[in-house]
C-alpha positions in Angstrom: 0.0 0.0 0.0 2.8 2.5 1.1 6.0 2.1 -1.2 7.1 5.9 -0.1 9.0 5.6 3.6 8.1 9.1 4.2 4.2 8.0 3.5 4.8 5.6 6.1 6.3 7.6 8.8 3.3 10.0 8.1 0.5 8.1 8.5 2.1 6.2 10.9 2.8 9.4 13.1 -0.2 11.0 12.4 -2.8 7.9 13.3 -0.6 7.5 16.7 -1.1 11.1 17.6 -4.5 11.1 16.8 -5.2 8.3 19.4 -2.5 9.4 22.1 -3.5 13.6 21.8 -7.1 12.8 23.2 -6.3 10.5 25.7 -3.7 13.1 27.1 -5.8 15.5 27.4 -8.9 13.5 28.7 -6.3 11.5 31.7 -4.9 15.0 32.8 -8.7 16.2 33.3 -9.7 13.4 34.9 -6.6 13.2 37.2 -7.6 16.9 38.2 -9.2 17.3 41.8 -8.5 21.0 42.3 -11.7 23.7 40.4 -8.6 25.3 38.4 -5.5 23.7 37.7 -3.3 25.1 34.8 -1.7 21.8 34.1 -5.1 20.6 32.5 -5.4 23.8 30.9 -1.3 23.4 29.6 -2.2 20.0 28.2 -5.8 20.9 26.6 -4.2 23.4 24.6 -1.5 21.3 23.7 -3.8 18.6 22.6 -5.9 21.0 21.0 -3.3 22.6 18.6 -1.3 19.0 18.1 -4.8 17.6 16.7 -5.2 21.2 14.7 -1.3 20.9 13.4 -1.5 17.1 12.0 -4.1 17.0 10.8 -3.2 20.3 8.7 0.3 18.5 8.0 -1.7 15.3 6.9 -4.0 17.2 4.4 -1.0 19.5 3.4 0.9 16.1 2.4 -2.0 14.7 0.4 -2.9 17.7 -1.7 0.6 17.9 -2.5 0.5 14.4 -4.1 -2.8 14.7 -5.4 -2.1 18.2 -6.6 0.8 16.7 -9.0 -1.4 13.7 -10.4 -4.0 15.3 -11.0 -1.6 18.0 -12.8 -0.5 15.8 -15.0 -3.9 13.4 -15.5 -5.0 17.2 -16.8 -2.2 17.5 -19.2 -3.3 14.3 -20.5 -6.9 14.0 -20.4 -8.8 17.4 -19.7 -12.1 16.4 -19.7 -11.5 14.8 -16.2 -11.2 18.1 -14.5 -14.3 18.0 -12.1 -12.6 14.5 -10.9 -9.4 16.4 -10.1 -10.7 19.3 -8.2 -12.8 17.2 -6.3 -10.0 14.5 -4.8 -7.9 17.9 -4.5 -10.3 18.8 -1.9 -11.1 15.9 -0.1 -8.1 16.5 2.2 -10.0 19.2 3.6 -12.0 18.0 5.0 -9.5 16.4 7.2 -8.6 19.6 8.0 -12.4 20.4 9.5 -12.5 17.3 11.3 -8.9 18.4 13.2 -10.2 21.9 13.9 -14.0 20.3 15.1 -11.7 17.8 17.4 -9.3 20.8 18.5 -12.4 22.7 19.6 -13.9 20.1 21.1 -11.2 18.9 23.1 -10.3 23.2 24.4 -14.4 23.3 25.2 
């Protein structure tokens, strides 16, 4: 599936992060037993902007490959143009769902 060792290290990285991030954030909460304690605060906003930055990184490292395929598919074949915008912004959406979780895990 992955040939590219850098593909691997990314996914790789960024699936482990996306389970570890929440669970960091979510022990150090639950660990809490004073009303304010900036340690939970420290590590929600941590979480928060590690689950905004990869999945930004993630969807920055797909349009990049999709960007040139689909460059080239256009050279080639220009009547597949809707097909090639669309997969170009599918990443996006990953993007959305890393700033829904970031907010989430700040609320």
């Amino acid at each position: 599936m992955f040939n590219n060792r850098l593909a691997r290290k990314v996914f790789g990285s960024t699936f482990l992060l996306t389970m570890l991030v929440p669970a960091f954030a979510t022990a150090a909460e639950a660990a809490s037993t004073e009303p304010f304690d900036w340690r939970v605060s420290v590590t929600k906003a941590a979480s928060a902007g590690a689950a905004m930055s990869i999945s930004a990184m993630s969807a920055g490292y797909a349009q990049a490959k999709i960007g040139t395929a689909a460059a080239g598919t256009l050279a080639e074949r220009p009547e597949v143009s809707v097909w090639a915008i669309t997969l170009q912004v599918l990443p996006e959406v990953i993007v959305l769902l890393g700033f829904v979780s970031a907010i989430i895990i700040a609320g």
